[in-house]
C-alpha positions, 0 to 999 in steps of 0.5 A, spaced: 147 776 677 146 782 673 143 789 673 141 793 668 144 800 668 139 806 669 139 811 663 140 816 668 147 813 669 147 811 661 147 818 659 153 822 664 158 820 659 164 820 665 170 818 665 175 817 671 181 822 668 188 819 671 190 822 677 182 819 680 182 812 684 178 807 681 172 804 682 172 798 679 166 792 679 172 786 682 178 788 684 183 786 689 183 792 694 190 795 698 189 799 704 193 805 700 188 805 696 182 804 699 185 810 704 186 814 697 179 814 696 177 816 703 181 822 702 178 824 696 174 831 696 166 829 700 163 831 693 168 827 688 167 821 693 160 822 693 159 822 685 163 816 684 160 811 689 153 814 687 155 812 680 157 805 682 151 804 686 146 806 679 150 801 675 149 795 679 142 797 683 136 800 681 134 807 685 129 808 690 130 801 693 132 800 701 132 793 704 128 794 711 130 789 717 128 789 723 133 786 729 130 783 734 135 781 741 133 774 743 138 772 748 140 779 751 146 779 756 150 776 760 156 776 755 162 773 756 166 777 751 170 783 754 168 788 748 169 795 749 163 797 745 158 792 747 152 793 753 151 786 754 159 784 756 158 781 763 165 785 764 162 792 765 156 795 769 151 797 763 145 796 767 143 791 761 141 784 765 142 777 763 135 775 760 134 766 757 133 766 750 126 767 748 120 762 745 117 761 738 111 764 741 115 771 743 119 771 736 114 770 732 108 775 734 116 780 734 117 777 726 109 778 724 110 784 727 116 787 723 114 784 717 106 788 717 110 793 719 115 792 712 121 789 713 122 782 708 129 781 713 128 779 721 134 778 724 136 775 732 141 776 735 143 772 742 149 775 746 153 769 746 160 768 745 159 761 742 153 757 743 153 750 745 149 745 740 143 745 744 143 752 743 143 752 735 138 746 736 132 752 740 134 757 734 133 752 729 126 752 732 125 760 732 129 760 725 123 755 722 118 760 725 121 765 722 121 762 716 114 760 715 113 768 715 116 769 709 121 773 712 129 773 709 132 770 716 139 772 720 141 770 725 148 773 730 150 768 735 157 769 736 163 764 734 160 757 730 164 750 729 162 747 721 158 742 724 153 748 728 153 753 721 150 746 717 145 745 723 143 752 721 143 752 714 138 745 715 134 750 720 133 754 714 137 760 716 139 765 709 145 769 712 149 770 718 152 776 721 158 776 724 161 783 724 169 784 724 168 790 727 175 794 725 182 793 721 186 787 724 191 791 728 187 795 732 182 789 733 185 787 741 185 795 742 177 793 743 177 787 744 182 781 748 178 775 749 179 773 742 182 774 736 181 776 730 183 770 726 177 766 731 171 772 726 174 769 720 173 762 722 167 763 723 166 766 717 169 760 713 165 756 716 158 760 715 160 761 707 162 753 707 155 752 709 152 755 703 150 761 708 149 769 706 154 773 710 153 780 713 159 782 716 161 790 717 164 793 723 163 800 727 166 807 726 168 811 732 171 807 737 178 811 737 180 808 731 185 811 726 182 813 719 188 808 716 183 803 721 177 805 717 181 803 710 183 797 714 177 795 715 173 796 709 180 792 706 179 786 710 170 786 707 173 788 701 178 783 699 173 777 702 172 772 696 166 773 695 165 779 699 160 780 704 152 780 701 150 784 707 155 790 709 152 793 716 157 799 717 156 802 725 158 808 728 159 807 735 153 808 740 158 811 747 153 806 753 156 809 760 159 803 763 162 800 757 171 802 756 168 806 750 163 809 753 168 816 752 169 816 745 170 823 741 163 822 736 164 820 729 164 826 724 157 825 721 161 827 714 166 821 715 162 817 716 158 818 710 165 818 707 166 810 709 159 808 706 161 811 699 168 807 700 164 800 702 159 801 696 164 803 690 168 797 693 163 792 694 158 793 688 153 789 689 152 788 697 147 790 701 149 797 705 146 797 711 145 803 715 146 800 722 147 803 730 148 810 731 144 813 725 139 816 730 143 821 732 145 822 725 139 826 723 135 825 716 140 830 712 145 825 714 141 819 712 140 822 706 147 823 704 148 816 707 143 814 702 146 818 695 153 815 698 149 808 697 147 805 703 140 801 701 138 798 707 137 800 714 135 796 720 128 797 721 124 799 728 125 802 735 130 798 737 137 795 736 139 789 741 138 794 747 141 802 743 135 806 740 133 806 734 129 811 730 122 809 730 117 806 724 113 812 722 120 817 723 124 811 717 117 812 714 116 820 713 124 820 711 123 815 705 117 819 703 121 825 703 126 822 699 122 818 694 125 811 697 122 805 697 122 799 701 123 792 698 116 789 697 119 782 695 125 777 697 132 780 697 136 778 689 
């Protein structure tokens, strides 16, 4: 895959002096250095990974998806962030997973609003096969919208990751959610090996992976860098990058945590861009208490997707017509067309 460089990039004429961390297109990425980039100077950091974001995609472009919670609640995952755990009183309720009918009028209604990505998500900690079976069932509905389809399910087995592939399913997420070592400070009913599995089993089916994590869940900053090393270091990296911040939800273990400055957060889209190249950045969770200005920073950083509509799963979101207003604002423009 290649891309054109813009020649607004063409003419800057920059090269990095030696004491710069470099940004190269493909590289294997340790956790000092990815650290070294975070703790560049806000305006130096922002220049470099704008500088890779016009080499590798051209300017204007957000990729709009919409998320859509087709089974929500009930969880038996104990995560610290997650409202839908049925380990905390969230107020959230354990809902059956939804019909084609439900989810269809839901993906028209994104995809007539802009969105070319509609992605389901199901509150499970692994589904059983009679389960991939009726989200075979949603994901040919979707599909037959001419809508990208992802679906966010919990743990897979091979065999259920190829069922999904056969249904037509372009990408999976499964977010690793922070760096290995501070992993079981939020969550314990799990490893972090069992994520990777299930990643190995998704690219070994032939789909797109969307992987990302939250920022804000008490973490160090050396857990940020940690993070984007694990992502980073994917082979290939992730084709989705969706990067959280953390959406405090009284009830859940998190539900006190200090908020993510708005300029860290910025900082860690810059570092994902400028070391996954080529990866849809998304804006995810929290960006509704950002503001536009720092959505407009998020997007000079290299963001160049959001998820698109009122809501996430079950946290708030900013609506259409704000997402609408603050592209125009900003002379973006949405993807008209199916992703690269």
């Amino acid at each position: 895959m290649t891309h054109a460089t813009p020649a607004a990039a063409q003419s800057m004429h920059w090269h990095a002096p030696a004491n710069r961390p470099a940004a190269p297109t493909d590289q294997r990425w340790t956790v000092d250095a990815i650290q070294a980039l975070l703790d560049l100077p806000f305006m130096e950091l922002l220049f470099q990974a704008q500088t890779v974001h016009r080499a590798q995609w051209p300017a204007g472009e957000i990729e709009l998806a919409t998320l859509l919670s087709v089974k929500t609640g009930g969880c038996p995952e104990n995560c610290g962030y997650c409202p839908q755990s049925a380990a905390f009183e969230t107020g959230v309720k354990a809902e059956k997973l939804m019909d084609v009918d439900e989810v269809t009028r839901a993906a028209r209604a994104a995809r007539d609003a802009g969105a070319t990505r509609f992605c389901m998500g199901a509150a499970w900690r692994a589904p059983k096969d009679r389960d991939i079976e009726k989200m075979s069932a949603l994901i040919g509905a979707v599909k037959n919208l001419g809508l990208q389809t992802c679906a966010t399910l919990g743990m897979l087995q091979p065999h259920q990751a190829l069922a999904l592939r056969d249904a037509g399913l372009d990408y999976y997420n499964h977010n690793l959610d922070t760096a290995p070592e501070y992993y079981q400070d939020v969550v314990s009913t799990r490893q972090y090996q069992d994520r990777l599995d299930t990643l190995q089993a998704v690219r070994a089916a032939g789909i797109n992976v969307c992987c990302g994590g939250i920022i804000g869940m008490g973490e160090e900053v050396v857990h940020r860098a940690g993070l984007i090393a694990q992502l980073a270091n994917m082979e290939p990296y992730p084709d989705s990058v969706p990067i959280n911040s953390l959406v405090p939800v009284p009830g859940t273990p998190l539900a006190d945590s200090e908020p993510v400055d708005p300029l860290d957060f910025v900082r860690v889209i810059a570092v994902a861009r400028i070391t996954m190249p080529r990866a849809r950045v998304r804006l995810s969770a929290g960006r509704q208490q950002f503001g536009e200005a720092v959505q407009a920073l998020c997007f000079m950083a290299g963001a160049n997707s959001i998820f698109y509509g009122d809501k996430l799963l079950v946290t708030g979101n900013p609506d259409v017509a704000a997402d609408t207003a603050l592209m125009h604002k900003l002379g973006l423009k949405g993807l008209v067309v199916a992703d690269r």
